[in-house]
C-alpha positions in Angstrom: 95.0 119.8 116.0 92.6 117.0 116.8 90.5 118.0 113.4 93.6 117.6 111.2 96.3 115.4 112.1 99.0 116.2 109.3 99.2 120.1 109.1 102.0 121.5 110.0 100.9 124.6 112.3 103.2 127.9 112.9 103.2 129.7 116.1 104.8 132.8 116.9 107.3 132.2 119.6 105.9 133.0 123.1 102.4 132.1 122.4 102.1 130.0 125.4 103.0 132.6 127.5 100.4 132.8 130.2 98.2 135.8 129.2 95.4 137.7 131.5 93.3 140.6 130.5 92.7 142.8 133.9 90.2 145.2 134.5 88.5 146.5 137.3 91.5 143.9 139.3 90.0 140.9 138.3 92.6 138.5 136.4 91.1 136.3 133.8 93.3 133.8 131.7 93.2 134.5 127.8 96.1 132.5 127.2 96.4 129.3 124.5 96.7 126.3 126.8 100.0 124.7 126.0 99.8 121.7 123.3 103.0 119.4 122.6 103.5 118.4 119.1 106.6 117.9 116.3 103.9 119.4 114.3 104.1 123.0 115.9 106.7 124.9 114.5 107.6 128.6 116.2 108.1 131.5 114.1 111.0 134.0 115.6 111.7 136.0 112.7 109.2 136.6 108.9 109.4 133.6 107.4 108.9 133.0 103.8 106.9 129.1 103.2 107.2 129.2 99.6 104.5 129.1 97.2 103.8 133.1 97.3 103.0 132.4 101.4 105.2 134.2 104.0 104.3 134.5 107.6 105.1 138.4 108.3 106.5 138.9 112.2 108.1 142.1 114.1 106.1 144.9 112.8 107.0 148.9 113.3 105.1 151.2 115.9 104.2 153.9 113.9 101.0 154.2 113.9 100.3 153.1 117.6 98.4 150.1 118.8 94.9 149.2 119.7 93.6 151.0 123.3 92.4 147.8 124.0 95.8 146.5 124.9 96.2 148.3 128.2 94.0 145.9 129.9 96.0 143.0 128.6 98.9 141.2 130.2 101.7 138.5 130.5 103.3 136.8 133.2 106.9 138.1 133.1 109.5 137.2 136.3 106.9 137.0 139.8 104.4 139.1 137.9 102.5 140.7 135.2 103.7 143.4 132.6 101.4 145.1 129.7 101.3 142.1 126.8 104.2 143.0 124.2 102.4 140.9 121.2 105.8 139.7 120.2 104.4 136.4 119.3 101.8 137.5 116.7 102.3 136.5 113.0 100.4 137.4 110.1 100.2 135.3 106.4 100.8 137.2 103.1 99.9 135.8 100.1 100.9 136.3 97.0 98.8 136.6 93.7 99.7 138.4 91.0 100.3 141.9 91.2 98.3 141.8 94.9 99.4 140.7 98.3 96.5 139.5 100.7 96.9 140.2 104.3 95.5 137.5 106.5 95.6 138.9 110.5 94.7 137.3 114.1 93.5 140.0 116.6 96.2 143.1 115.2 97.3 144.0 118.6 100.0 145.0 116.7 98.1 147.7 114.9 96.5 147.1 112.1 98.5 150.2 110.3 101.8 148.6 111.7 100.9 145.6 110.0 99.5 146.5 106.4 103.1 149.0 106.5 105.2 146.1 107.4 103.2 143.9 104.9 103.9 147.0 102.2 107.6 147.3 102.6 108.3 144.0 102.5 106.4 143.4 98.8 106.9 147.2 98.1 105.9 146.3 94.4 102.7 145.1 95.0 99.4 146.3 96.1 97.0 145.2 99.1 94.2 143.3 97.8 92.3 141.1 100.6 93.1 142.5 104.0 91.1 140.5 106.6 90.9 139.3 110.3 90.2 141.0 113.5 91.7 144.9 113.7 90.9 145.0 118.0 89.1 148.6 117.5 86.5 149.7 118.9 85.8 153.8 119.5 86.7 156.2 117.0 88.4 154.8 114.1 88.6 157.7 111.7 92.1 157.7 111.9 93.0 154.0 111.0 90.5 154.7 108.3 92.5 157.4 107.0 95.4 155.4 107.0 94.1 152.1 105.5 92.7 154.8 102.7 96.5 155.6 102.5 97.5 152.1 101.7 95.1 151.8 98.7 93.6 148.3 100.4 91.2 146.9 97.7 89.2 145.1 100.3 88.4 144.9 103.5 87.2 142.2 106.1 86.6 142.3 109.6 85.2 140.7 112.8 86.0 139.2 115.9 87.7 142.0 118.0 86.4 145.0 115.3 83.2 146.1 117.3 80.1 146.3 115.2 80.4 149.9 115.3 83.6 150.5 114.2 83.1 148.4 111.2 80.6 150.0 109.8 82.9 153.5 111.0 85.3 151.7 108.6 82.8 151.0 106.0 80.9 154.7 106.3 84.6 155.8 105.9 86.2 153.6 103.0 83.4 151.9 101.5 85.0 148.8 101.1 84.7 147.1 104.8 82.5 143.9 104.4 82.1 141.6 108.0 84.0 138.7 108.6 82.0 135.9 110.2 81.8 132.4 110.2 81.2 131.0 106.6 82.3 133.9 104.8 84.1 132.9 101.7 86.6 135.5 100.5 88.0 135.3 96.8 91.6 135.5 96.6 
């Protein structure tokens, strides 16, 4: 917020829940510190922006969620309970006959997201899916499924391990990595 001071910025609401990943019972805070401005607006429900933008919330179970989420947590009441990722939103854009899918970590499930993404523009097709897909082990099966979607491309990084990218890629041939200073055509 301090590097632009006129963009408005959406939040899902509940992102300043406190948030701990646990494991072997060491707590460690993961949370977004809490930041006051007009400027923040908190998304409850998909919200279209206008413009071919939407900001795409409450996405199915279908397909599961990431193993990596068991050792992730919110405060809740005197305690902690397993993280429900209520808060996380995702951008669609339109452009033309595509949508492109732009994702945080996907502790949603990546395949939750790219289905809830494909019924809501049921006419269109997934061009650009990028952001972090939290996998890591085998992912032959969210392979499978992303091949299922028809996704045009792929990008990736952040919570995808290095191996499970190239997994992807071995898989679907269309997986490039997402790092700083990649530039992605729309």
């Amino acid at each position: 917020m301090g590097i632009n001071d006129s963009a408005e910025v959406f939040m899902g609401e509940g992102a300043f829940r406190r948030r701990y990943a646990v494991e072997d019972s060491v707590k460690r805070f993961i949370g977004i510190p809490e930041v006051k401005s007009e400027r923040i607006n908190f998304v409850g429900e998909t919200l279209p922006l206008g413009d071919g933008y939407t900001i795409l919330k409450d996405f199915g179970g279908r397909f599961g969620r990431p193993a990596g989420n068991r050792t992730l947590f919110m405060e809740a009441g005197s305690g902690l309970v397993p993280d429900s990722f209520q808060d996380e939103i995702v951008l669609v854009i339109e452009s033309g006959r595509e949508v492109h899918i732009i994702t945080g970590c996907s502790h949603s499930g990546i395949l939750n997201i790219v289905e809830a993404a494909s019924q809501l523009f049921p006419d269109r097709s997934i061009g650009v899916l990028a952001g972090g897909f939290h996998l890591s082990g085998d992912v032959s099966g969210v392979a499978r499924g992303l091949a299922e979607f028809k996704v045009r491309e792929i990008y990736t990084g952040h919570c995808t391990s290095e191996e499970a990218l190239h997994e992807l890629d071995d898989i679907l041939g269309n997986v490039r990595p997402l790092r700083p200073g990649t530039v992605i055509e729309l």
